[in-house]
C-alpha positions in Angstrom: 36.7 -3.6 28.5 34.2 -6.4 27.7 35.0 -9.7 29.3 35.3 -12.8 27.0 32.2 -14.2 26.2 30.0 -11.4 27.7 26.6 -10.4 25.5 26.7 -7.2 23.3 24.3 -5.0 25.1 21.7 -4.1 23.0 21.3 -0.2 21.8 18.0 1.5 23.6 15.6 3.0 20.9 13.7 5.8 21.1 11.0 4.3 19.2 10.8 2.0 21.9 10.2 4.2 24.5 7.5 6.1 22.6 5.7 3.0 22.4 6.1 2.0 26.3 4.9 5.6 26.5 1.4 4.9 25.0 1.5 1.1 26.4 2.1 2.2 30.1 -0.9 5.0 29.5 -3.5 2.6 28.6 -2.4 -0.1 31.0 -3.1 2.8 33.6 -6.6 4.3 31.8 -7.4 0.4 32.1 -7.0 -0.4 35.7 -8.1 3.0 37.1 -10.7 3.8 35.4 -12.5 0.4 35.5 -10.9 -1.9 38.2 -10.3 -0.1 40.7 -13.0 2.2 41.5 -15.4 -1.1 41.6 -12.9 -3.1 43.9 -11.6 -5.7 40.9 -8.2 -6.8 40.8 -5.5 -7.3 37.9 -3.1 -10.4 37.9 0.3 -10.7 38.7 2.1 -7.5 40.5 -0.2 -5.6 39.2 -3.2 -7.1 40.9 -1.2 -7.8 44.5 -0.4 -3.5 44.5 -4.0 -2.9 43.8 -4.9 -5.7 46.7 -2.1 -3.9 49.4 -3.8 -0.4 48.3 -6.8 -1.9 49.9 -5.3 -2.7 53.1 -2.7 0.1 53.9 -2.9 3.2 55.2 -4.3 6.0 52.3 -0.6 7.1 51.6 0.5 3.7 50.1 -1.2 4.3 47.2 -1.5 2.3 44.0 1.2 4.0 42.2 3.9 3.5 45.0 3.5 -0.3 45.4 3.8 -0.7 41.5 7.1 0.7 41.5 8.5 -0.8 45.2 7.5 -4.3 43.7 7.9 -4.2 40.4 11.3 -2.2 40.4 13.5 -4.6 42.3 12.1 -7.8 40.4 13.2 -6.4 37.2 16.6 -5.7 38.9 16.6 -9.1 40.3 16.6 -10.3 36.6 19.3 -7.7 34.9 21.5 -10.5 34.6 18.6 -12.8 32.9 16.4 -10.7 31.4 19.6 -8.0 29.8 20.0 -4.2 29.9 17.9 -3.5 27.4 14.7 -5.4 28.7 14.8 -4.1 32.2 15.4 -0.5 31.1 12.3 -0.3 28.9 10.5 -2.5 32.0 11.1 -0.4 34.5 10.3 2.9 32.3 7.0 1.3 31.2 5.9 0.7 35.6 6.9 4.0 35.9 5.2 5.4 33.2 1.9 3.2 34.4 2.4 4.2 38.0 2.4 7.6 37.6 -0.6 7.9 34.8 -2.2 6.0 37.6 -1.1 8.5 40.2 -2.4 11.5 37.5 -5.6 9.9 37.3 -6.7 9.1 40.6 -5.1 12.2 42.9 -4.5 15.0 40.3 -7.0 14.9 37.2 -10.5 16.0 38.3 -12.0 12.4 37.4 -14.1 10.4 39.9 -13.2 7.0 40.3 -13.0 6.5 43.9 -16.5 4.4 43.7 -17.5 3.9 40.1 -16.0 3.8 36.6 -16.5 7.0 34.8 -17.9 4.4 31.9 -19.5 1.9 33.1 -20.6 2.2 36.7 -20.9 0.0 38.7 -21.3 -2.7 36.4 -18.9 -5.3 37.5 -19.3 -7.5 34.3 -18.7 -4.6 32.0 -15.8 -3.2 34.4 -13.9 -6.5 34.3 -13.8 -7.1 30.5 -13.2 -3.4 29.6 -10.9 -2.9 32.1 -9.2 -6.2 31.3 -9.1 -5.6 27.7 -7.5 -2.3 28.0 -4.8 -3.0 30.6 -3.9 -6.2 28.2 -3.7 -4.0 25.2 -1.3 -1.8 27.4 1.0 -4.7 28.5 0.9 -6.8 24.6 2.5 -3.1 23.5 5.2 -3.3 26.1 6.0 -6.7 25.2 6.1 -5.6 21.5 8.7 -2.7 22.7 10.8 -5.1 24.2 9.7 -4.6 28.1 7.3 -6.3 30.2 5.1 -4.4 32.9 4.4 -6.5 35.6 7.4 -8.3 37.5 5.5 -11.5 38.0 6.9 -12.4 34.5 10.6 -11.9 35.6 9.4 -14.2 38.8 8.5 -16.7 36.7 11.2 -17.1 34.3 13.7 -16.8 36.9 11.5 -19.3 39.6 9.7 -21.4 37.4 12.6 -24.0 35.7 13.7 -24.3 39.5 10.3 -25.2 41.0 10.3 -27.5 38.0 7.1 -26.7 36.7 5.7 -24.5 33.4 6.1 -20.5 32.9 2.5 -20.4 32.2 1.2 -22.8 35.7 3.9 -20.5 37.6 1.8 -17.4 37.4 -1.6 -19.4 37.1 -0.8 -20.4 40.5 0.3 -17.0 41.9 -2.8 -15.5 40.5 -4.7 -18.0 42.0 -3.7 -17.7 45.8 -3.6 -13.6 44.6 -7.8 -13.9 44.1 -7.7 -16.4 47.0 -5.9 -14.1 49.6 -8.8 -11.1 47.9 -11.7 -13.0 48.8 -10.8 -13.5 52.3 -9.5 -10.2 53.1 -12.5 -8.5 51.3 -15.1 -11.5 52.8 -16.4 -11.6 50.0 -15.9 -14.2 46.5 -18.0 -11.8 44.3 -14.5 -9.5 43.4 -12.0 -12.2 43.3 -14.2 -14.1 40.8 -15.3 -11.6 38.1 -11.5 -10.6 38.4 -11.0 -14.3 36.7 -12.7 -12.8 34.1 -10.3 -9.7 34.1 -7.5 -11.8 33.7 -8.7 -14.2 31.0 -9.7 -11.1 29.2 -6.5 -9.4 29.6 -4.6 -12.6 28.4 -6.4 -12.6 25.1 -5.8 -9.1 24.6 -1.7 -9.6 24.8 -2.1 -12.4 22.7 -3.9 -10.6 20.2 -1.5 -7.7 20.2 1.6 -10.0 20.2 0.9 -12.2 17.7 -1.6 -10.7 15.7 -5.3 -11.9 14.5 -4.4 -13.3 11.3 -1.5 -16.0 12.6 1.0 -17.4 9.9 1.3 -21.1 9.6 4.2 -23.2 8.4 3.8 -26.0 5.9 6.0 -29.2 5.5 5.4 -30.8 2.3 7.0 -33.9 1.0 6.9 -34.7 -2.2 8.9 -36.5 -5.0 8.1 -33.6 -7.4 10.2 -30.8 -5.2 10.5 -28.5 -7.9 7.8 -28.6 -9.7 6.1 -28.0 -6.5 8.5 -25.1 -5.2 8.6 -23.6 -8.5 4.3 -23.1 -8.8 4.5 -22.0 -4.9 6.3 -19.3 -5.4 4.8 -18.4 -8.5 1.4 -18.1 -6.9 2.6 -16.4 -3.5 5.2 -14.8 -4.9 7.7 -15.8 -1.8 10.6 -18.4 -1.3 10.6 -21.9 0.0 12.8 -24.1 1.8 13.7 -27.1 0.3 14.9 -29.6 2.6 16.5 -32.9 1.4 15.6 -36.5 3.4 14.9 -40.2 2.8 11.7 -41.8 4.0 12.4 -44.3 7.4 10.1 -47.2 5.8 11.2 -47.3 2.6 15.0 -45.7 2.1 13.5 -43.6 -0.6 15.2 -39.8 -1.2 12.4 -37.6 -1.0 12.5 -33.8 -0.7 10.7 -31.6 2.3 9.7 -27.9 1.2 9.0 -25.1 3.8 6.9 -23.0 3.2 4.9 -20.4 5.1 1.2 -19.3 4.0 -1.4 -17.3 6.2 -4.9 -19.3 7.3 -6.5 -17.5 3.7 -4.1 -19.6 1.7 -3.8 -22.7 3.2 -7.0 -23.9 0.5 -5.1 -22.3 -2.4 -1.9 -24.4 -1.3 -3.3 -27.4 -0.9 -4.7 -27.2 -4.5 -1.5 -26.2 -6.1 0.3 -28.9 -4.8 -2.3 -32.0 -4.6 -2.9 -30.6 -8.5 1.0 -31.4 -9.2 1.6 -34.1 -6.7 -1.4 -35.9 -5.5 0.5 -37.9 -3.1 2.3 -35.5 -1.6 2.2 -35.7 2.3 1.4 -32.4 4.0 1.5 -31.3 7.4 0.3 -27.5 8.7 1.4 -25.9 12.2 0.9 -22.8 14.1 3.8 -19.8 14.3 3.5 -17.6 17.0 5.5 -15.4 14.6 7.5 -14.0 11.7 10.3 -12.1 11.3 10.8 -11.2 7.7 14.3 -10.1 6.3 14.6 -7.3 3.5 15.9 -9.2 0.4 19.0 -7.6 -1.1 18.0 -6.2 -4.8 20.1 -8.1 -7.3 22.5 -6.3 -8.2 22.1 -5.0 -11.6 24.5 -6.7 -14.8 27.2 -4.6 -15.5 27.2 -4.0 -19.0 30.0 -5.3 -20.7 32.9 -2.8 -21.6 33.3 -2.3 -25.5 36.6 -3.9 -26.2 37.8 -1.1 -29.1 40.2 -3.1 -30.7 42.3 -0.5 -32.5 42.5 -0.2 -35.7 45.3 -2.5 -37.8 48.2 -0.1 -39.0 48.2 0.3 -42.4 51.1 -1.7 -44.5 52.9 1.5 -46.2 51.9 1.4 -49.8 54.2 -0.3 -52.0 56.4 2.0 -54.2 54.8 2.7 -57.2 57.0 1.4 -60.5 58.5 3.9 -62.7 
């Protein structure tokens, strides 16, 4: 029986898991084939497994720390995180650990001291190999999962060290390449694995949110329907008008929403300076849509023909003799 106020839990997909599939492969093909056989690290729980592989016995492999670290965070923030989210999470390190495992102890592929690619070319290693592996974990994120713990760790940690999401793993990663250099006595790895990691961060970025970003548009204007009306005319989508009343001088004006792509944002401009010169205009950044499926009109019902029936006939008056 559900408790009072408890969540739905949201239903798994198996679309989902197709996809964590194919993102957990190519995080794997990432760090195997180009990190680790040149001695590079990945950030977050990733990078710290493929550290602890460097400095345990031969049968701690890779593949085992990924899931004996990554497993228990993800656990750790069921409550936080949902069902849903740790299920496809977990799937996803498993699915990466064991490509990983495939790959460097089962497949008949070197990579125990170059890349199969690109040598031992640590430049070359460290943006491929970050590109890929960031390609693999912007797909999990788009499935609904996340592949590396240090995520959980931050949302969870984060808010109660009182500082940012995005400083919480900076600062991990940092004592992560720190903690590298010194146990490989050496600063070369840990700093072309900076470049791993700014590569990597571009690649979810650019799977998450796409390369061709929306923007939002606030327009004010005293001519709010002329202006909506030619808007959606040209772009063929709705607007949002908001009303409000200007703080300096008490006048109602009207604020339309509207939401254009970084092509249109010229063509906009036009269509409403060209209607309302001094309309005030401000453009932001959306990290992302989510469009609903209109409902079609439904069609008019025709109108039922009314058959009026026909008048009955006044008998005919007797005829005279």
């Amino acid at each position: 029986m559900k408790k009072k106020g408890q969540k739905p839990r949201q239903p798994l997909k198996l679309q989902n898991f197709l996809m964590l599939l194919v993102s957990g492969t190519v995080n794997a093909l990432g760090v195997t084939m180009f990190l680790t056989p040149v001695g590079l690290y990945d950030s977050g729980i990733s990078g710290t497994s493929m550290l602890l592989d460097q400095l345990t016995p031969t049968w701690l492999t890779l593949s085992v720390f990924l899931v004996v670290l990554n497993v228990p965070l993800f656990l750790y923030g069921l409550k936080k995180q949902g069902f849903a989210f740790t299920v496809y999470s977990i799937f996803a390190v498993c699915v990466y650990a064991a490509v990983a495992w495939l790959i460097q102890d089962v497949l008949p592929i070197d990579v125990a001291n170059a890349s199969p690619f690109a040598g031992s070319d640590l430049l070359l290693c460290a943006i491929f190999g970050g590109l890929i592996s960031g390609v693999g974990s912007g797909l999990t994120l788009r499935a609904g999962g996340a592949i590396d713990g240090m995520e959980v760790m931050a949302v969870i940690f984060a808010k109660k060290l009182g500082v940012t999401v995005g400083n919480f793993v900076m600062a991990y990663n940092v004592v992560l390449y720190i903690l590298a250099g010194i146990s490989c006595q050496s600063w070369i790895l840990p700093l072309y694995s900076i470049i791993t990691y700014y590569v990597g961060q571009n690649a979810v970025d650019f799977i998450v949110e796409g390369l061709d970003r929306s923007k939002s548009v606030m327009i004010i204007t005293e001519k709010a329907e002329d202006v909506s009306l030619a808007l959606m005319e040209a772009f063929e989508c709705g607007t949002t008008k908001i009303p409000a009343k200007g703080g300096f001088t008490n006048v109602d004006r009207t604020v339309i929403y509207f939401v254009v792509n970084r092509f249109q944002i010229a063509r906009m401009k036009n269509i409403v300076h060209t209607i309302d010169p001094a309309a005030y205009l401000t453009i932001s950044e959306v990290a992302d849509v989510f469009k609903s499926v209109a409902p079609k009109l439904p069609e008019k019902e025709k109108e039922e023909e009314v058959i009026v029936p026909p008048e009955p006939e006044e008998p005919a008056a007797d005829s005279e003799a």
